[in-house]
VEXTI-360382 format. One line per field, with one value per residue (C-alpha): residue number from 1; residue in three letters; x, y, z. Coordinates in steps of 0.5 Angstrom, whole numbers. Layout:
<pts>
seq (NUM  ...)
type (ALA  ...)
X (X  ...)
Y (Y  ...)
Z (Z  ...)
</pts>
This chain:
<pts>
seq (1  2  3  4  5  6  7  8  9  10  11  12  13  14  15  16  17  18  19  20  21  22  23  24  25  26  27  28  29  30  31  32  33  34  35  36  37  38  39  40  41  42  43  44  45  46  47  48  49  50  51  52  53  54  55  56  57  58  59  60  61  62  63  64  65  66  67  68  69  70  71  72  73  74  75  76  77  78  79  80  81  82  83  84  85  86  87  88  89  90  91  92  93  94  95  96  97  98  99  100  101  102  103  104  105  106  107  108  109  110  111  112  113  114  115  116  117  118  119  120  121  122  123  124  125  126  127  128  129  130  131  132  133  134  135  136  137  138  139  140  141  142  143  144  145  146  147  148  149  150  151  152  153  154  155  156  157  158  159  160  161  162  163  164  165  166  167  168  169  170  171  172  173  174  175  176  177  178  179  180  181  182  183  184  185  186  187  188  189  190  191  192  193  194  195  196  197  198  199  200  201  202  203  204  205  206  207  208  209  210  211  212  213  214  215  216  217  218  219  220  221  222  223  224  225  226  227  228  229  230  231  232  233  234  235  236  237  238  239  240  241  242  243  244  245  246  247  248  249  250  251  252  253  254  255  256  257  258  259  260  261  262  263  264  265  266  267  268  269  270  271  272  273  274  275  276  277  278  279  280  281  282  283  284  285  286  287  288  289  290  291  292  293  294  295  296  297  298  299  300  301  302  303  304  305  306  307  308  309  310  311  312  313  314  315  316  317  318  319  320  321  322  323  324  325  326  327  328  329  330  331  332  333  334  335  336  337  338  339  340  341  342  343  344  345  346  347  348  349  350  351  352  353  354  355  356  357  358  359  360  361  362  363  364  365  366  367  368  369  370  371  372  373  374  375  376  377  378  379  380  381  382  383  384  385  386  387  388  389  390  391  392  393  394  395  396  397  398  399  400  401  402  403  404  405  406  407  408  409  410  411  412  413  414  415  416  417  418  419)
type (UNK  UNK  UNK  UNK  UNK  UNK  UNK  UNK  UNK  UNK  UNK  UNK  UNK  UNK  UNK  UNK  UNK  UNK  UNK  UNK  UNK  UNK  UNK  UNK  UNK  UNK  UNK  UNK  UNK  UNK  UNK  UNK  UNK  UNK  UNK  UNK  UNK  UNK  UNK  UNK  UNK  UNK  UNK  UNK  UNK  UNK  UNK  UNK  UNK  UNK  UNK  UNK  UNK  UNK  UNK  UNK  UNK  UNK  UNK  UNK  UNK  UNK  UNK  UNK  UNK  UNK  UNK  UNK  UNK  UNK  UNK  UNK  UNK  UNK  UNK  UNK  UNK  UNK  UNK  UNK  UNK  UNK  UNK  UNK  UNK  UNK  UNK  UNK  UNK  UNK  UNK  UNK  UNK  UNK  UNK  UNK  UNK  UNK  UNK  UNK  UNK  UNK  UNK  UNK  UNK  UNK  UNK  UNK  UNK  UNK  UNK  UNK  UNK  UNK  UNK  UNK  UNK  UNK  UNK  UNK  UNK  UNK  UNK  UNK  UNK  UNK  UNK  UNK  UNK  UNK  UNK  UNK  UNK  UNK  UNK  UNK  UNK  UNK  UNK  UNK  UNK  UNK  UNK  UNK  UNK  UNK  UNK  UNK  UNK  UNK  UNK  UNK  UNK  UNK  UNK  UNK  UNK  UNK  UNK  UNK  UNK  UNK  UNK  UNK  UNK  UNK  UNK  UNK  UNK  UNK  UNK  UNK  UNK  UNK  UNK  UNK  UNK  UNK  UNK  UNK  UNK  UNK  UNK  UNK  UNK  UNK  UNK  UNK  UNK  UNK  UNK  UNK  UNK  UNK  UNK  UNK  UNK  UNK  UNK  UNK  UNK  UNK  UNK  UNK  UNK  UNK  UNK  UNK  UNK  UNK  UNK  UNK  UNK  UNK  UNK  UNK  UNK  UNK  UNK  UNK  UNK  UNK  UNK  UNK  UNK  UNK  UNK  UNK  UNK  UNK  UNK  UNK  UNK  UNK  UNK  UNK  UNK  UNK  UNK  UNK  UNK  UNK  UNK  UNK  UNK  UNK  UNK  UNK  UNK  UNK  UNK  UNK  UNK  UNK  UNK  UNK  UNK  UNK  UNK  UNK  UNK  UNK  UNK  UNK  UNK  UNK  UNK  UNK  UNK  UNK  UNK  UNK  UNK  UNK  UNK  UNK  UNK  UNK  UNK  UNK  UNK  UNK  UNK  UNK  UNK  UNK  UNK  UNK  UNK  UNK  UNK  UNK  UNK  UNK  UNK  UNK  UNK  UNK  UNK  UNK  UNK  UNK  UNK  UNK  UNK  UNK  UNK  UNK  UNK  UNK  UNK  UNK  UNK  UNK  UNK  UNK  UNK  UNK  UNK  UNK  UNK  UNK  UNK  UNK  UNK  UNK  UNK  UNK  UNK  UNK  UNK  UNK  UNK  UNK  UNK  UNK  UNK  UNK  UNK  UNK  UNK  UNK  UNK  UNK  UNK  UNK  UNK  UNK  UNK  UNK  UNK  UNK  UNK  UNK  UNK  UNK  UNK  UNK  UNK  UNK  UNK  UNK  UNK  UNK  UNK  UNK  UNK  UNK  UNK  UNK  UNK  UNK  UNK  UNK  UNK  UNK  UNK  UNK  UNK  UNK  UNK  UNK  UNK  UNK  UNK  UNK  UNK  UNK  UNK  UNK  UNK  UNK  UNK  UNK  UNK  UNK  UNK  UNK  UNK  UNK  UNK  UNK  UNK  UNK  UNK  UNK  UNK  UNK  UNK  UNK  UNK  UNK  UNK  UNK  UNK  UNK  UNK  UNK  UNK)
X (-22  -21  -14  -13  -14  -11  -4  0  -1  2  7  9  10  14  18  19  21  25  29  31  30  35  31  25  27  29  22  19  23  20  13  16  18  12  8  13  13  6  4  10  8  1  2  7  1  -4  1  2  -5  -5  0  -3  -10  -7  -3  -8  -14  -14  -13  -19  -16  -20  -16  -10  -5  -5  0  3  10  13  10  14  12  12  4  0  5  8  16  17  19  14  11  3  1  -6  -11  -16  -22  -19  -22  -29  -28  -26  -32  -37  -36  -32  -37  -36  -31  -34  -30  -23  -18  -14  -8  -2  4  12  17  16  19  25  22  26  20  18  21  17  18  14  18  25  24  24  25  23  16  12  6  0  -6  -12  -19  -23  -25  -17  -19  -23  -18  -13  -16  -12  -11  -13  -9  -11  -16  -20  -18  -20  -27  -31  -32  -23  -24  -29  -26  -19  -17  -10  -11  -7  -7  0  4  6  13  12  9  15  20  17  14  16  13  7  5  -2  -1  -8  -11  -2  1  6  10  9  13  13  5  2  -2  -7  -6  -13  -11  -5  -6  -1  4  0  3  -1  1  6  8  5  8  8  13  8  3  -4  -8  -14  -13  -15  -11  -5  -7  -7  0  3  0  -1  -7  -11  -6  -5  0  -3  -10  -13  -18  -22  -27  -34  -33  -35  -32  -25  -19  -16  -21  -22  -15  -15  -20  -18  -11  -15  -20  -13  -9  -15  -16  -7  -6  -3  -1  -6  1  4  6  10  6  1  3  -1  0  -7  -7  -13  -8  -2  -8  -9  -2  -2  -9  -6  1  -1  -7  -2  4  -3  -4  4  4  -2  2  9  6  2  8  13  8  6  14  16  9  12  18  14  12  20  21  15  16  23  21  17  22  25  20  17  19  15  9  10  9  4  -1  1  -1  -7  -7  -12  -10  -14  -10  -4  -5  -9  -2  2  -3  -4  3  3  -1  2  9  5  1  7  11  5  5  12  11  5  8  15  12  7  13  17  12  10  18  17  11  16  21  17  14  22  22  17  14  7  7  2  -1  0  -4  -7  -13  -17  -20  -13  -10  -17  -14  -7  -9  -14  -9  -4  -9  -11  -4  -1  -7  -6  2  1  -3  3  8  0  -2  6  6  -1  2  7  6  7  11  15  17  19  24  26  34)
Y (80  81  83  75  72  77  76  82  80  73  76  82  75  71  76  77  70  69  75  73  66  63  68  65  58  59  62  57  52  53  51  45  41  43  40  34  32  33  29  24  24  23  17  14  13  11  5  3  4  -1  -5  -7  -8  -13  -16  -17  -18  -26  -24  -23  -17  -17  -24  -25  -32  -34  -38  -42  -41  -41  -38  -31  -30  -36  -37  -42  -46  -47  -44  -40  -43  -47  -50  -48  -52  -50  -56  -57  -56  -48  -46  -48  -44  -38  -39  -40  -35  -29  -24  -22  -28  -31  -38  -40  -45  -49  -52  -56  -56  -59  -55  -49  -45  -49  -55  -60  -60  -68  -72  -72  -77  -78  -84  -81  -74  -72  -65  -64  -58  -56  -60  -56  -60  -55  -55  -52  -45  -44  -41  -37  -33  -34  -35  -40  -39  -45  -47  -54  -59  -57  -56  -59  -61  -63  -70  -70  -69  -74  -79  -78  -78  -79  -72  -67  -60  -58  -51  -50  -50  -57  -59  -56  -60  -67  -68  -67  -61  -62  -67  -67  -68  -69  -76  -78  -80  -78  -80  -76  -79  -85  -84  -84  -78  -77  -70  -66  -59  -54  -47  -41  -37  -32  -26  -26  -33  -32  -39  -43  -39  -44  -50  -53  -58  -58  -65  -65  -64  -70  -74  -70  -72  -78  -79  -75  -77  -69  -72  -65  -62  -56  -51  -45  -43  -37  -34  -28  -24  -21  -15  -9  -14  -10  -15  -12  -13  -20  -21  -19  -23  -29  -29  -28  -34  -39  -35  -37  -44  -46  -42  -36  -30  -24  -21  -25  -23  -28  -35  -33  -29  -26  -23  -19  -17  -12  -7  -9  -6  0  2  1  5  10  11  12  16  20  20  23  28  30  30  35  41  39  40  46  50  48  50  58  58  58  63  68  66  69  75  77  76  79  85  86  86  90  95  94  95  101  105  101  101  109  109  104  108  114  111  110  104  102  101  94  92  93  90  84  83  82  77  73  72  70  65  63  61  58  53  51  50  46  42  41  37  34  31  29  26  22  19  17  14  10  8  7  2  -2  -2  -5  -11  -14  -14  -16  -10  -8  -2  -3  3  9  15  23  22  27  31  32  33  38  41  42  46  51  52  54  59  62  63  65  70  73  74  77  83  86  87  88  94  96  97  101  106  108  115  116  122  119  113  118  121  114  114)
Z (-43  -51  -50  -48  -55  -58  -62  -60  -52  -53  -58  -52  -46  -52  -53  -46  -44  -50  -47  -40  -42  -36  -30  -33  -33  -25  -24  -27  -23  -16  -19  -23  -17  -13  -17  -19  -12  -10  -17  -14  -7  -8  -13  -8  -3  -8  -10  -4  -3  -9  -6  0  -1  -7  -2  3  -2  0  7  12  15  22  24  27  30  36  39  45  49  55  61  63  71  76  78  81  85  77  75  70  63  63  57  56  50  46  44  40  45  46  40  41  48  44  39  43  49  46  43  36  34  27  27  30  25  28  25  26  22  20  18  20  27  27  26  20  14  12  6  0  -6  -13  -16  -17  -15  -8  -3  4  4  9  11  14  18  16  17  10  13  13  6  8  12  7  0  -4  -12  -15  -22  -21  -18  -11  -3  2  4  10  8  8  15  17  13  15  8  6  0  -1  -4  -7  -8  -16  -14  -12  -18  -22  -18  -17  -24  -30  -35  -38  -32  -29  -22  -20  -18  -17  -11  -8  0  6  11  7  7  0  -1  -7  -10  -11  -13  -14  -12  -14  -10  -5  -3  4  6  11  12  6  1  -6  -3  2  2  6  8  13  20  22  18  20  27  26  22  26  33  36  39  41  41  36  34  33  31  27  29  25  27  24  20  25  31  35  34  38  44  41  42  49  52  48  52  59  57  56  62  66  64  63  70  68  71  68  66  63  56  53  55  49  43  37  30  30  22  24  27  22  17  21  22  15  12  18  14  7  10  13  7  3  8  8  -1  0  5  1  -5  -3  1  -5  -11  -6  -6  -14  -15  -10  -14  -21  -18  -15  -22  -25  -21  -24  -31  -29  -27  -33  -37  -34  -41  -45  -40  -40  -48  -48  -43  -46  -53  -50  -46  -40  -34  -34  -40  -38  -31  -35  -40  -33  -29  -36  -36  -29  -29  -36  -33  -27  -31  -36  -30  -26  -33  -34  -26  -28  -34  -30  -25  -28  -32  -25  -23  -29  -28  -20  -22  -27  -23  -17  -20  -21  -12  -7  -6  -5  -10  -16  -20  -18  -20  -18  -17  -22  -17  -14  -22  -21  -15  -17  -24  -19  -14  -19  -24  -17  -14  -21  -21  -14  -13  -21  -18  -14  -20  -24  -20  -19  -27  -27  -22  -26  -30  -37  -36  -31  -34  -41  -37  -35  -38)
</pts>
């Protein structure tokens, strides 16, 4: 092994790159792009990874929407098309005899679904914004980031009162700049709302985004007269509960109640968050395991390239070897000097992926945070870096035997009389 640390061996596998540099320069390349896309392809899903778990951070994953439409198949004396609309008491149905339900949000909204949303005034300033009739719980399903103020509380439902909690777009819009909208008013439907806080943009509100208001649910019944009726309700299970069981059960309670038929699928709809995250953490699963067999197949394609390569060199050589074993050389050196440089033009080929890799994905990180896309810090984990560089010292080891053993079979008399 002292061969390793000894100047003339670098100096024999200098020489002999700085000879053939174009062939050593297509050797290495095989290995190179290996590496690049297996680095490229593993930060990828990392990012994603990254991406929607912060999309999702302020969201109850295990929830879903549910909502009324009309009915699909004529049923109990009732037509087709026939309009079902939910109420406030099928939540507490929901809640109370369904197993594995943690709470049921209702809500009631203007402005969304086709529906014009309401005049807003303050003073000279006006627009038109989404109103959301909430209960407080509503923030624990879909967490609001508050800049200013608070959100609604229980004593707003009891009281009826007339607050409101506003998007910072509408702050921008409807007050001047270093205005302090808590304790103002503003109009709703020429209503006088006080405004109590102001929560940021979150990317996880689907409809709610930073250009709506939230005042108490009571209060939205009221002004708007929805009675108990309600537009949609949010409901969110316990954390080991199945969502999608959950769902299934809740459509059958209200098929039974509204006179349904069992098959109708269009009198209620949903969007069941915990099987969107499931296809999700399945995906990026998958792309992981993709990264790992395309990385692998493409780093054994370039290694098998090396030792093409090195077998050739060693043709070439084969004089010089003949003369080194004549002049005494051991079989152990000469077979150590060709896997060394194997292994060698691996490790500079993987690094060079590694290096090129890690700065595309800094440039792709940069790149997503100009669009609304769910891709944030993307990184190789260092068990994987780890199983990157052990994968190619064995690779590179293994395929630089075949040319090793065919430099030491050479006889020295034979390769003399080599012309």
């Amino acid at each position: 092994m002292k061969f390793i640390f000894t100047r003339d061996t670098w100096q024999e596998i200098f020489g002999t790159i700085r000879k053939n540099k174009l062939r050593t320069a297509i050797t290495i390349i095989g290995v190179f792009w290996g590496i690049l896309l297996f680095v490229a392809l593993q930060g990828a899903a990392k990012g994603m990874e990254n991406g929607f778990d912060d999309r999702f951070k302020n969201l109850a994953t295990n929830s879903m929407f549910l909502w009324s439409e009309q009915t699909g198949i004529p049923y109990g004396g009732y037509k087709r098309n026939r309009r079902v609309r939910l109420e406030l008491n099928d939540t507490y149905r929901i809640t109370n005899q369904i197993e594995g339900v943690q709470f049921v949000a209702p809500r009631n909204a203007k402005g969304v679904f086709g529906d014009p949303p309401p005049l807003v005034i303050n003073k000279l300033k006006s627009g038109n914004y989404k109103i959301f009739g909430d209960y407080p719980i509503i923030d624990k399903v879909s967490k609001k980031k508050l800049r200013k103020g608070r959100f609604l509380n229980q004593k707003d439902i009891q009281e009826n009162r007339k607050i409101c909690v506003i998007g910072e777009r509408i702050e921008k819009e409807l007050f001047e700049e270093g205005e302090n909208p808590i304790g103002q008013y503003i109009r709703i439907s020429n209503i006088y709302f006080q405004v109590v806080g102001v929560y940021k943009r979150n990317n996880t509100d689907f409809f709610e985004r930073d250009n709506s208001i939230f005042i108490p649910f009571t209060t939205y019944q009221k002004i708007f007269n929805t009675g108990n009726r309600i537009g949609w309700m949010l409901i969110s299970g316990y954390p080991d509960a199945d969502i999608v069981a959950i769902e299934e059960k809740a459509k059958t309670l209200l098929k039974r109640k509204y006179t349904v038929h069992p098959n109708d699928e269009r009198a209620f709809r949903t969007a069941n968050f915990g099987e969107m995250f499931g296809k999700i953490t399945g995906f990026v699963k998958g792309l992981k395991f993709t990264a790992l067999v395309v990385g692998i197949a493409t780093i054994l394609a370039g290694v098998i390239a090396i030792g093409n390569i090195l077998l050739i060199t060693v043709k070439e050589r084969t004089k010089e070897i003949g003369i080194r074993r004549a002049l005494g050389a051991k079989p152990g050196e000469i077979r150590g000097q060709i896997i060394l440089e194997s292994v060698f033009l691996t490790l500079v080929a993987g690094l060079l992926g590694m290096t090129v890799g890690g700065l595309l994905l800094s440039f792709l990180n940069d790149f997503a945070k100009n669009w609304d896309f769910p891709f944030l810090n993307p990184t190789v984990s260092l068990p994987y870096i780890g199983f990157a560089i052990a994968i190619m010292v064995i690779l590179g080891t293994l395929i630089g035997l075949i040319p090793a053993q065919r430099a030491v079979s050479i006889r020295p008399i034979e390769a003399l009389r080599e012309e």
